[in-house]
NUKOLFI-13060 format. One record per residue: residue in three letters; x, y, z of N, C-alpha, C in turn. Coordinates in pm, whole numbers, plus 50000, padded with zeros to 5 digits. Last residue first. Layout:
('ALA'; (X; Y; Z); (X; Y; Z); (X; Y; Z)),
...
END
This chain:
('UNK'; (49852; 50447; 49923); (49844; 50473; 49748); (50005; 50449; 49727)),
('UNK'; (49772; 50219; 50138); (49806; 50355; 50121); (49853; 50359; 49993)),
('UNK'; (49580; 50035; 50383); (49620; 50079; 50231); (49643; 50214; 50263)),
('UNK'; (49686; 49798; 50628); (49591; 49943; 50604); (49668; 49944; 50464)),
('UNK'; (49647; 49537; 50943); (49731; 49609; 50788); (49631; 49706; 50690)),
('UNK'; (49566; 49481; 51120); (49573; 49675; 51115); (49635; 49664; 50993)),
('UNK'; (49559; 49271; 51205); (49444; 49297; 51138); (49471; 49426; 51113)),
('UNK'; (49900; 49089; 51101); (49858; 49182; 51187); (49691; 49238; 51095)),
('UNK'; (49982; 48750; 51138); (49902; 48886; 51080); (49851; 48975; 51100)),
('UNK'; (50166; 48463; 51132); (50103; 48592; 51219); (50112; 48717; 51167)),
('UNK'; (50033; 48162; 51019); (50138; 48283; 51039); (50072; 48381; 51082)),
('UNK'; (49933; 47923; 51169); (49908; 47985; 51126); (50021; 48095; 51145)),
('UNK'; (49868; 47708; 51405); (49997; 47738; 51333); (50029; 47801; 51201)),
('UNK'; (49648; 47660; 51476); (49663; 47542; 51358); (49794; 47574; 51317)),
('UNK'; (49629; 47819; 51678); (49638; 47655; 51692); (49676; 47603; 51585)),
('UNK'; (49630; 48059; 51511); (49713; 47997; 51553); (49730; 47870; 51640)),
('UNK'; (49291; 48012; 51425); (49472; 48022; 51325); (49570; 47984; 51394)),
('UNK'; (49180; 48040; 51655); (49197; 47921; 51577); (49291; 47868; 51496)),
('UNK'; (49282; 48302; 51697); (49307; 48218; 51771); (49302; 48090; 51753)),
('UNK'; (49130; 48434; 51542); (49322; 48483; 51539); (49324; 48351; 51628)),
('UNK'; (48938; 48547; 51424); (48953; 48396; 51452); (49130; 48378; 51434)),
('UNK'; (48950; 48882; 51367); (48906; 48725; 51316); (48948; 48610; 51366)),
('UNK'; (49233; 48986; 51439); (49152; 48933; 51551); (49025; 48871; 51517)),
('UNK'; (49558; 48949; 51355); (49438; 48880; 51314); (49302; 48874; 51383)),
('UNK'; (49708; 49075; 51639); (49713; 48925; 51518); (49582; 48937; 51474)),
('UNK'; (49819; 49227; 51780); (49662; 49248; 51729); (49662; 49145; 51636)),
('UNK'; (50032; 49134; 51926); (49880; 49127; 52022); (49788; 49114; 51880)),
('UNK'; (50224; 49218; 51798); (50176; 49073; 51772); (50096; 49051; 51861)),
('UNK'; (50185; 49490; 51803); (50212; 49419; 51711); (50188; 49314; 51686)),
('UNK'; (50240; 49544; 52054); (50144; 49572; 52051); (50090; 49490; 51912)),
('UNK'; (50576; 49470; 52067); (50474; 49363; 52131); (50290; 49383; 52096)),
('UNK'; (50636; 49706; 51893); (50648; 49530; 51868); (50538; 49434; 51911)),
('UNK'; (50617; 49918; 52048); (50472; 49866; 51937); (50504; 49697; 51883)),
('UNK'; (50655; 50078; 52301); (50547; 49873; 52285); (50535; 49814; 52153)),
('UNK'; (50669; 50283; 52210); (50811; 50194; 52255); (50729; 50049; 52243)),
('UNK'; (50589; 50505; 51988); (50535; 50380; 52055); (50620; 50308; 52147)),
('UNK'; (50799; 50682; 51965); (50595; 50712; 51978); (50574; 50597; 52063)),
('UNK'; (51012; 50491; 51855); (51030; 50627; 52035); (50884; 50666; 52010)),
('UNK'; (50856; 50370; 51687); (50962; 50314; 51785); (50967; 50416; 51912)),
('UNK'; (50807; 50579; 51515); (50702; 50509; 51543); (50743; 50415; 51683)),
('UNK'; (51050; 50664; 51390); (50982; 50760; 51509); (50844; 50661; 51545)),
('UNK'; (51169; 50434; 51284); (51242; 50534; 51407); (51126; 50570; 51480)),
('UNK'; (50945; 50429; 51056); (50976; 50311; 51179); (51018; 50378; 51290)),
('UNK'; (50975; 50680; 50946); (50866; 50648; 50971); (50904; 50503; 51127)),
('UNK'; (51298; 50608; 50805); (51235; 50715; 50913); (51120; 50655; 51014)),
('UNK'; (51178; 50387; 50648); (51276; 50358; 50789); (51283; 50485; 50861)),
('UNK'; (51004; 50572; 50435); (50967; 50467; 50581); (51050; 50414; 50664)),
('UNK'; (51182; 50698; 50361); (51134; 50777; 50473); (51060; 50655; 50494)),
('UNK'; (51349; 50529; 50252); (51417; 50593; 50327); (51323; 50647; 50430)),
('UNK'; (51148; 50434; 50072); (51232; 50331; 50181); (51288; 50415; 50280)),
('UNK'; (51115; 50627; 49895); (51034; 50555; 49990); (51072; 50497; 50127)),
('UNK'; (51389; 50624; 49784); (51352; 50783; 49881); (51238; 50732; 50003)),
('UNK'; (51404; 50439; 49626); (51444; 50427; 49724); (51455; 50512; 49831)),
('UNK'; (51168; 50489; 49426); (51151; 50350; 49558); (51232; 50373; 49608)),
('UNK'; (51282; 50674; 49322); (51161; 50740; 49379); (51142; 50629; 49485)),
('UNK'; (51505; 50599; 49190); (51531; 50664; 49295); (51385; 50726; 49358)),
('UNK'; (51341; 50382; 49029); (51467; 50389; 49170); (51463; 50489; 49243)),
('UNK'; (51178; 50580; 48841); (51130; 50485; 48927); (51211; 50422; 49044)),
('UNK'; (51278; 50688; 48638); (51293; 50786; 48751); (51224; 50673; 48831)),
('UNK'; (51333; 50549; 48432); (51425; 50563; 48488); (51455; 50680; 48631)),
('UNK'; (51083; 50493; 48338); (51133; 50395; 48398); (51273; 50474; 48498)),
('UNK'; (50858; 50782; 48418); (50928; 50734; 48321); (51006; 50621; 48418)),
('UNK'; (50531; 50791; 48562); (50625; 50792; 48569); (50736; 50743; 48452)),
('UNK'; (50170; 50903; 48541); (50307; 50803; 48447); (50411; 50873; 48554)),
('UNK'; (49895; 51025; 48506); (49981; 50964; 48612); (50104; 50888; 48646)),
('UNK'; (49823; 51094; 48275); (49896; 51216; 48352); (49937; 51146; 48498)),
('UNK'; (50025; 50870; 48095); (49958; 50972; 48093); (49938; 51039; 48230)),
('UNK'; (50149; 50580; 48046); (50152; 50733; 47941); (50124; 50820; 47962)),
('UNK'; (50183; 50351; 48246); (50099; 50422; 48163); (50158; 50580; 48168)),
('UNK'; (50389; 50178; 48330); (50324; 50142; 48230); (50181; 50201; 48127)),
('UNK'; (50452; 50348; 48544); (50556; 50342; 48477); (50473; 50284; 48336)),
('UNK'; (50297; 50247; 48745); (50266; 50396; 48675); (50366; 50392; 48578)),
('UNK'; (50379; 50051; 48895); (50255; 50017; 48784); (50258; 50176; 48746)),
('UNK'; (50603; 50172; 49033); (50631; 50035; 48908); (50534; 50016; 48859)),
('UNK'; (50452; 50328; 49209); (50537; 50374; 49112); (50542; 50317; 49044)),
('UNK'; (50311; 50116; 49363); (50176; 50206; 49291); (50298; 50265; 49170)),
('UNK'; (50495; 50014; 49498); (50415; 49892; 49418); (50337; 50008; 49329)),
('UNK'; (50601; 50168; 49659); (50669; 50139; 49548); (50609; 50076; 49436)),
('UNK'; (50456; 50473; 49748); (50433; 50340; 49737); (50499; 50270; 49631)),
('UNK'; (50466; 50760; 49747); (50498; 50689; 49864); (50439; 50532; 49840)),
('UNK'; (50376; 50972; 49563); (50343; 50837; 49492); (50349; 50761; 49626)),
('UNK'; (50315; 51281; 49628); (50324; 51183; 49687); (50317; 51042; 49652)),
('UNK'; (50372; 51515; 49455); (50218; 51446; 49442); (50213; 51339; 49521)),
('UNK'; (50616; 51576; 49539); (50631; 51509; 49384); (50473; 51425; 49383)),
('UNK'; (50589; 51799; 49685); (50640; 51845; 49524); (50653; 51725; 49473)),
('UNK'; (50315; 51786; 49901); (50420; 51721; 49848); (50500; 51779; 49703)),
('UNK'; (50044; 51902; 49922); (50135; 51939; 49999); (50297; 51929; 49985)),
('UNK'; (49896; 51750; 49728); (49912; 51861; 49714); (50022; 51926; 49796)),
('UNK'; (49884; 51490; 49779); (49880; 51517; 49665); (49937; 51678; 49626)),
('UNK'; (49845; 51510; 50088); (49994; 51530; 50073); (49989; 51517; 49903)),
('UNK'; (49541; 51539; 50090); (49625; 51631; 50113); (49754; 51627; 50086)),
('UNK'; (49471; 51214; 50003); (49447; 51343; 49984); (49535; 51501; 49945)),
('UNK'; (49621; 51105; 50238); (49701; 51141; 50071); (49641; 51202; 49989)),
('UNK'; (49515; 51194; 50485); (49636; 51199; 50478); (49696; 51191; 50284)),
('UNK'; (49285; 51076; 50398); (49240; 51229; 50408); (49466; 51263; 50401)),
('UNK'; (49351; 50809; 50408); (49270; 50878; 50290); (49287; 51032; 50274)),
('UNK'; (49423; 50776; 50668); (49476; 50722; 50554); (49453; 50804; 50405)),
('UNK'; (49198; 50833; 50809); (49295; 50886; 50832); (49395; 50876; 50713)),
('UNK'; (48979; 50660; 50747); (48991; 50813; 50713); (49098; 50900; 50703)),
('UNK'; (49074; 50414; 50820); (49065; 50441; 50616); (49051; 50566; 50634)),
('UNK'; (49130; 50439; 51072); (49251; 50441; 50951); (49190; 50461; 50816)),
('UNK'; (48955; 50354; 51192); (48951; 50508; 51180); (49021; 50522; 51090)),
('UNK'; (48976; 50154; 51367); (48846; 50136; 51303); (48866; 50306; 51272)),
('UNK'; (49243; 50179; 51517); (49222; 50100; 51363); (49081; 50100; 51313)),
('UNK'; (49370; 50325; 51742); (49208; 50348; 51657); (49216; 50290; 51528)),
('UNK'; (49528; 50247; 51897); (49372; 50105; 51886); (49294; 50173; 51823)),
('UNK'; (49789; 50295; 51865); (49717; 50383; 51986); (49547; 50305; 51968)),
('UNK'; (49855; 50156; 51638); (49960; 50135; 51751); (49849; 50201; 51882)),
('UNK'; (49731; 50282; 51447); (49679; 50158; 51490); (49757; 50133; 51601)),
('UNK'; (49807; 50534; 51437); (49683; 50522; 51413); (49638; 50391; 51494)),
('UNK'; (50066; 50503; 51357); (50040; 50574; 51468); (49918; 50551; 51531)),
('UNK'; (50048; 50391; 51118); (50105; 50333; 51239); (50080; 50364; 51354)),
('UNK'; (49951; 50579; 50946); (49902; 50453; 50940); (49940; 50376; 51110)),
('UNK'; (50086; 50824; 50985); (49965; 50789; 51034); (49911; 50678; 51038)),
('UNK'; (50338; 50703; 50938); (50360; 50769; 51027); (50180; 50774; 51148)),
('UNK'; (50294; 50656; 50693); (50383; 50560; 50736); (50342; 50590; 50905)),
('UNK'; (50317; 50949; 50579); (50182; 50821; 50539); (50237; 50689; 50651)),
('UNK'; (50520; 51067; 50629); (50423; 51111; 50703); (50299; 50968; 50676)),
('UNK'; (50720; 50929; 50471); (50767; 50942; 50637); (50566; 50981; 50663)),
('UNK'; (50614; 50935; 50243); (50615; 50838; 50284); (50660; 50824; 50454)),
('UNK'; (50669; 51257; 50159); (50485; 51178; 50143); (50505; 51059; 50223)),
('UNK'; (50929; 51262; 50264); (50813; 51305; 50314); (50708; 51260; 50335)),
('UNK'; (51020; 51130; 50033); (51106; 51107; 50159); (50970; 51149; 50251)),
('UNK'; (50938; 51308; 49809); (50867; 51126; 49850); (50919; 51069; 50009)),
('UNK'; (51079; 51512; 49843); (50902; 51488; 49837); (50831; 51351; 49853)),
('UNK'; (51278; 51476; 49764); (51296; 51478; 49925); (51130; 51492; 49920)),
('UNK'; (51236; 51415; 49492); (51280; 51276; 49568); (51266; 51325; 49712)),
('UNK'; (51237; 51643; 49393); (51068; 51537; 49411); (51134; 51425; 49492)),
('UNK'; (51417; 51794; 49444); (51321; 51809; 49546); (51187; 51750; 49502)),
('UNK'; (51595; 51669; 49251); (51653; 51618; 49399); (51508; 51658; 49506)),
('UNK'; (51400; 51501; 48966); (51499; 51614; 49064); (51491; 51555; 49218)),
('UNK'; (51293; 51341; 48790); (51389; 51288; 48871); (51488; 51416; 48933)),
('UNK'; (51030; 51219; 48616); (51029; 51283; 48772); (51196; 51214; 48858)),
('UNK'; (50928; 51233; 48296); (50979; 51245; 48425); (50996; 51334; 48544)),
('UNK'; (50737; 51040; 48102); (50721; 51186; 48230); (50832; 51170; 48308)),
('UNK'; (50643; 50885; 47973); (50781; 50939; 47944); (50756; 51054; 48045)),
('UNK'; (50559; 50488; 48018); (50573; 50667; 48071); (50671; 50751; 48034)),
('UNK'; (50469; 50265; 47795); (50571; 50304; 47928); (50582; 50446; 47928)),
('UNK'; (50170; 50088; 47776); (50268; 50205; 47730); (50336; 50263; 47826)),
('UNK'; (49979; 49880; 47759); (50102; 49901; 47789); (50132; 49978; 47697)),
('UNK'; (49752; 49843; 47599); (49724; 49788; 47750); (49843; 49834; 47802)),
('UNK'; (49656; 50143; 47472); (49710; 50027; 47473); (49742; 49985; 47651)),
('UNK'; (49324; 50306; 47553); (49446; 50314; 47528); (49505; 50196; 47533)),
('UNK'; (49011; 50287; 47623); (49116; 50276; 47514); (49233; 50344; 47451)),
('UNK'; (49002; 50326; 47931); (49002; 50427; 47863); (49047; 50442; 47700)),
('UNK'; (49056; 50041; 47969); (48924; 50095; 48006); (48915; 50244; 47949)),
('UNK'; (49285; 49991; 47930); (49241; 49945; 47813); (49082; 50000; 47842)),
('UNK'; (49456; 50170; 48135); (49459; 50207; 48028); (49354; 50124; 47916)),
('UNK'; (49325; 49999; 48341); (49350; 50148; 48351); (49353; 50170; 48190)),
('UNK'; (49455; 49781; 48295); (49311; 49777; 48333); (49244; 49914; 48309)),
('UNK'; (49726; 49834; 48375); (49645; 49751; 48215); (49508; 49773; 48212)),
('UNK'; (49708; 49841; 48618); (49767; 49959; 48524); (49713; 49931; 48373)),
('UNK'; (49621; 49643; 48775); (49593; 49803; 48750); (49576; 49906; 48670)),
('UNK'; (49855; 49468; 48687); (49709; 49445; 48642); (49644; 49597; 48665)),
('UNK'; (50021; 49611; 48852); (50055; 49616; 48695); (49914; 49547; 48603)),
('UNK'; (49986; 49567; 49097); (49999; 49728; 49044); (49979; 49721; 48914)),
('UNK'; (49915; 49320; 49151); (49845; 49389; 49129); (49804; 49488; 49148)),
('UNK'; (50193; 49266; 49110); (50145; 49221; 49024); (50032; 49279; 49040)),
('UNK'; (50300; 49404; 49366); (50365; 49424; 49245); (50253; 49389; 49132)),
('UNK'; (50133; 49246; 49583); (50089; 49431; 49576); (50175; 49435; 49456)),
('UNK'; (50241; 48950; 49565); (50112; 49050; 49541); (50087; 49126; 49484)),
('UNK'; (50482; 49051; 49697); (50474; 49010; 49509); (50350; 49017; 49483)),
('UNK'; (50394; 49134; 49931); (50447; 49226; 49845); (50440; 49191; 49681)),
('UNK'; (50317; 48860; 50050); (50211; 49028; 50023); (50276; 49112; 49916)),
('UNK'; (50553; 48722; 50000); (50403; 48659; 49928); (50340; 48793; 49873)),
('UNK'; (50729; 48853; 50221); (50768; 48855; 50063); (50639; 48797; 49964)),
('UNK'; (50569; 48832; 50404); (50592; 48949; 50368); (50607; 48937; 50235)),
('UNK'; (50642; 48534; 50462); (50467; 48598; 50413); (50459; 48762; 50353)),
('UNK'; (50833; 48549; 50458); (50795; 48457; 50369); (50666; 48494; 50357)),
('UNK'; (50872; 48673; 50777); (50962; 48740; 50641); (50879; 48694; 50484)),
('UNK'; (50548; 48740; 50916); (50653; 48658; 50884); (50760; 48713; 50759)),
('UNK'; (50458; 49080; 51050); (50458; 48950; 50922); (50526; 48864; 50957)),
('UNK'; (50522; 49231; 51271); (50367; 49194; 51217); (50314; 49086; 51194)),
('UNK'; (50755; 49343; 51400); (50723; 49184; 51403); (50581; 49137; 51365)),
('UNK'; (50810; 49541; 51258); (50772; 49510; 51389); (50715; 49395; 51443)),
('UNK'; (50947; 49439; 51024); (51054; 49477; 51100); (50938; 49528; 51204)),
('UNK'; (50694; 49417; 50898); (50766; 49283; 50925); (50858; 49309; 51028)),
('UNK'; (50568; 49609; 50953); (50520; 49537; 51004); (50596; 49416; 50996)),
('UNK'; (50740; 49717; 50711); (50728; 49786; 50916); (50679; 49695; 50932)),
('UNK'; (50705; 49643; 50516); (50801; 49612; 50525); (50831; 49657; 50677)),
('UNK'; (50409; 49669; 50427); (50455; 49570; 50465); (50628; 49549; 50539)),
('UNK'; (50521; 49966; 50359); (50360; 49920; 50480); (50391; 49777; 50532)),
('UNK'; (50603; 49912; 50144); (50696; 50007; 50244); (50607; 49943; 50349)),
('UNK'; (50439; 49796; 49946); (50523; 49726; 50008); (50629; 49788; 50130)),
('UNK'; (50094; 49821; 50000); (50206; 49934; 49988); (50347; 49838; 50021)),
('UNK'; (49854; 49746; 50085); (49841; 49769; 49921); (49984; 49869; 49912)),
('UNK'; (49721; 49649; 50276); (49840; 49722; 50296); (49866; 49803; 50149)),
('UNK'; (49505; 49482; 50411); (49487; 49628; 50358); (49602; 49704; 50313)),
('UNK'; (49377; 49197; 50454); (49480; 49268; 50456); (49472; 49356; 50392)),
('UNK'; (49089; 49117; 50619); (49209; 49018; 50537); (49355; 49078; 50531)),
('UNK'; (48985; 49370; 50737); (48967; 49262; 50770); (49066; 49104; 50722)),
('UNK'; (49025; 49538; 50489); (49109; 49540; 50638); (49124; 49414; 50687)),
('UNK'; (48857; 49592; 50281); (48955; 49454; 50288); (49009; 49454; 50399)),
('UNK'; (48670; 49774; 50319); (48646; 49649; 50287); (48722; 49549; 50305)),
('UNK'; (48847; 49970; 50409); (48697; 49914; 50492); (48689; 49808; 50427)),
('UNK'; (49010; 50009; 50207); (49052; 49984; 50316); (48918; 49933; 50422)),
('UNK'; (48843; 50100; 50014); (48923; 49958; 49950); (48961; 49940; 50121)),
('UNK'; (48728; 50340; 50094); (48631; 50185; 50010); (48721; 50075; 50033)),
('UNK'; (48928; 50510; 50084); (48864; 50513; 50219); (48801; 50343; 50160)),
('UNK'; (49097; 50490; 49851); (49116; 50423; 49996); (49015; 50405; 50060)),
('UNK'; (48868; 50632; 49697); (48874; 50466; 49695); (48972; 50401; 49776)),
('UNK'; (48883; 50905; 49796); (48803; 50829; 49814); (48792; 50652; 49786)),
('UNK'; (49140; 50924; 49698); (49100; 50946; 49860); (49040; 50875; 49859)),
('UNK'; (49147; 50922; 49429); (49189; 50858; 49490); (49176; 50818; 49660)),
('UNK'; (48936; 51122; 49409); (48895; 51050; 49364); (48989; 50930; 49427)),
('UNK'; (49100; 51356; 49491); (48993; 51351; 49546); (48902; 51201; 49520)),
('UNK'; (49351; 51349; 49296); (49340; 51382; 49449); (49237; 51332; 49539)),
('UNK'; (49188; 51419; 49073); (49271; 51281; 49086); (49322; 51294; 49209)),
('UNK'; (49130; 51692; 49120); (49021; 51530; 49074); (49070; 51434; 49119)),
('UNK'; (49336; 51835; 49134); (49203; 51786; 49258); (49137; 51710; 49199)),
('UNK'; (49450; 51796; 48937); (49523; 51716; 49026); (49412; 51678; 49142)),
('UNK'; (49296; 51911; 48736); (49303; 51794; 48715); (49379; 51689; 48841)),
('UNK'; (49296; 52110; 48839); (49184; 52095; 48844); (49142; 51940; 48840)),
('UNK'; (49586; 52254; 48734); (49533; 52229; 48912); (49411; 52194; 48914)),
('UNK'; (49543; 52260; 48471); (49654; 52108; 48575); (49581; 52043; 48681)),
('UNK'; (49321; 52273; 48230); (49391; 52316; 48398); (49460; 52183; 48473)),
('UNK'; (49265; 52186; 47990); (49316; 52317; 48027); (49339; 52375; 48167)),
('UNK'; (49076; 51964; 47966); (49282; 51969; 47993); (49367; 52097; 47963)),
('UNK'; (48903; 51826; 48171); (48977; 51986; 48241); (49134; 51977; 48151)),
('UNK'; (48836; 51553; 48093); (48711; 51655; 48126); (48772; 51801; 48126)),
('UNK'; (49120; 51472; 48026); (48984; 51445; 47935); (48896; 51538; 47926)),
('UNK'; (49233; 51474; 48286); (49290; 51553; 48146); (49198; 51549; 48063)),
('UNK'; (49029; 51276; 48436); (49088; 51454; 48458); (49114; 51531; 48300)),
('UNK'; (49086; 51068; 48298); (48982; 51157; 48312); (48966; 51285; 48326)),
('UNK'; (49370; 51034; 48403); (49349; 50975; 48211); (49201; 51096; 48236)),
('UNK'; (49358; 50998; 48650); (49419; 51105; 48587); (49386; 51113; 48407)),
('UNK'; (49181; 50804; 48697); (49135; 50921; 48729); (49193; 51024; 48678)),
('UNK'; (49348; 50580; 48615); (49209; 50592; 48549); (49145; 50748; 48562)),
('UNK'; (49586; 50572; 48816); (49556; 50602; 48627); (49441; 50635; 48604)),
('UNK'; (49412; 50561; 49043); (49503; 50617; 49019); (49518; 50700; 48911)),
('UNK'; (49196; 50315; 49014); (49184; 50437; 49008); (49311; 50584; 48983)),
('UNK'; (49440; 50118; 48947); (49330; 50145; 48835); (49275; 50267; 48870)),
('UNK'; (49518; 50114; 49221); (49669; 50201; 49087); (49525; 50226; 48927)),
('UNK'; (49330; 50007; 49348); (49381; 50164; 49370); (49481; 50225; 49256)),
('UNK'; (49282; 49794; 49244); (49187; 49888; 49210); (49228; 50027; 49255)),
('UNK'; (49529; 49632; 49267); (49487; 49662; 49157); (49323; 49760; 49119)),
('UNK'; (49553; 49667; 49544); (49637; 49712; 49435); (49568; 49745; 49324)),
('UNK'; (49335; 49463; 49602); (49299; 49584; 49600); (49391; 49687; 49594)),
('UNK'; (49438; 49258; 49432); (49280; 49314; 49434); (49287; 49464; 49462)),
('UNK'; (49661; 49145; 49613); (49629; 49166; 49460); (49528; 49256; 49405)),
('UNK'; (49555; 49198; 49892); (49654; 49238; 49861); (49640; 49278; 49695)),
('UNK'; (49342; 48914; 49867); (49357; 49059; 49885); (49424; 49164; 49890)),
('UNK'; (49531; 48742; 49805); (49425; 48774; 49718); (49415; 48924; 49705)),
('UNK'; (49714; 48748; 50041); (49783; 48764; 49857); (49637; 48841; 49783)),
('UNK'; (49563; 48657; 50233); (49544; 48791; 50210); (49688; 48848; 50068)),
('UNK'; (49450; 48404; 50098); (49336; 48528; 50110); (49409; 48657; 50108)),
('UNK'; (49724; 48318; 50140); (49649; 48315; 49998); (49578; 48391; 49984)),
('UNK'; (49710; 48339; 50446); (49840; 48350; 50352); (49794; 48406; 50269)),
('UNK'; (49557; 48202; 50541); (49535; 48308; 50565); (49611; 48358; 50462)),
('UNK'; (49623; 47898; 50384); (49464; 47932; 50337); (49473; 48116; 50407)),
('UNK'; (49848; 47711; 50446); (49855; 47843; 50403); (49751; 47907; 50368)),
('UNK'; (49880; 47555; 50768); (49743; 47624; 50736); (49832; 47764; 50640)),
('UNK'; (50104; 47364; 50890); (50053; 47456; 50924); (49970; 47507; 50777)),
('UNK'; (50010; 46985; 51054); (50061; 47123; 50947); (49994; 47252; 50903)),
('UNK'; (50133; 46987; 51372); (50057; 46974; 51247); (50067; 47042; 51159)),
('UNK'; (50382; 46714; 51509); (50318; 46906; 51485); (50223; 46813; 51379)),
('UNK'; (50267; 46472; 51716); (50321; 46503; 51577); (50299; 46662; 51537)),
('UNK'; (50128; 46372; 51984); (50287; 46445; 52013); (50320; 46490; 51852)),
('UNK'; (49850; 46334; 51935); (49897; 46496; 51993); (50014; 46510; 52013)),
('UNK'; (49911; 46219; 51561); (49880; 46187; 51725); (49894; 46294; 51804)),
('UNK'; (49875; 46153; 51349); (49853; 46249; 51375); (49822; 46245; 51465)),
('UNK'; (49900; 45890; 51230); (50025; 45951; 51173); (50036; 46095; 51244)),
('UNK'; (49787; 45644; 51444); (49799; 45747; 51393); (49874; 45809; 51372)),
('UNK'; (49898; 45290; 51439); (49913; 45414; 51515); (49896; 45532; 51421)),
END
């Protein structure tokens, strides 16, 4: 008698899982590389103007959301563990898959960051002495991350997910500037800035309270996405994966939302 008869479950399929770790890893690690990389340049080409150097690195980061999010959507785009952490609390992710994406998006903040600095020869690691720990860069991240949180969600909750990399993009763009602390709103992008020196660094010990201002305004961000949306749970686990969302879940596949989106 077959060990795999139609009354035995089957086993479930970690192959979406892995891809979107992959992806997740990847394209962390090319947004915190542009990140660093752009500010290391800036100061290079303009280091007699701040404000010249922030629109570079403003403008340059925009632009490799808009790239990194078209390309990877399709697998997973979140490149933000706040990003992941709504979609779990809207029933996106699985908890175990959440926690996969996120160790991901950590490790490839910090490949980023190495990458960053040895491409501009500098040491692969050097920890940041910049700090950033007043009370109005922290209500600046409360912000950058309530509002990034806010479009991402909003965006896909109402079906324009084929729009988010603009929206996304043009949104941190602007809050580079709008924000008093340049908007980091990503915990995974803070903990890889910490390992470089230069004009995109953070010091270690301003790194808490900048992840936990995050957190704060993305549980904002959730609230109001909740009374915006009242469906969005259920809208949530409609958009599973719509690649071959359906094969996946025969095979018992975890459930993935295709709107997962990058944000710096």
């Amino acid at each position: 008698m077959s060990d795999h008869g139609p009354d035995r479950p089957q086993p479930r399929s970690t192959m979406p899982v892995i891809r979107a770790a992959v992806a997740e890893l990847v394209g962390t690690a090319f947004l915190v590389a542009t990140v660093i990389g752009s500010g290391i340049a800036a100061t290079r080409l303009s280091p007699d103007d701040v404000g010249l150097q922030l629109l570079q690195n403003s403008l340059i980061t925009g632009g490799i959301l808009v790239a990194l999010i078209l390309a990877l959507q399709p697998v997973s785009a979140a490149f933000n563990p706040v990003v992941t952490l709504v979609e779990l609390a809207l029933g996106a992710v699985k908890a175990t898959t959440a926690a996969v994406l996120i160790a991901a998006q950590l490790v490839g903040g910090f490949v980023g960051a190495v990458v960053a600095n040895l491409m501009f020869d500098l040491s692969a690691v050097s920890i940041s002495s910049t700090q950033r720990d007043t009370p109005n860069l922290w209500l600046g991240e409360v912000v950058a991350t309530l509002g990034l949180v806010m479009v991402i969600f909003g965006m896909a909750r109402s079906g324009r997910t084929n729009t988010i990399a603009v929206g996304v993009a043009g949104y941190i763009t602007a809050a580079y500037w709008f924000t008093s602390s340049t908007s980091f709103a990503n915990p995974a992008v803070t903990v890889a800035r910490m390992f470089s020196d230069t004009f995109a660094g953070i010091t270690p010990s301003s790194v808490l309270p900048f992840i936990l201002m995050q957190l704060i305004g993305g549980g904002l961000a959730y609230a109001l996405v909740r009374l915006l949306y009242p469906d969005a749970p259920a809208r949530a686990a409609r958009i599973v994966r719509q690649r071959g969302a359906t094969d996946d879940s025969k095979a018992g596949a975890p459930d993935m939302s295709a709107d997962t989106v990058a944000s710096r």
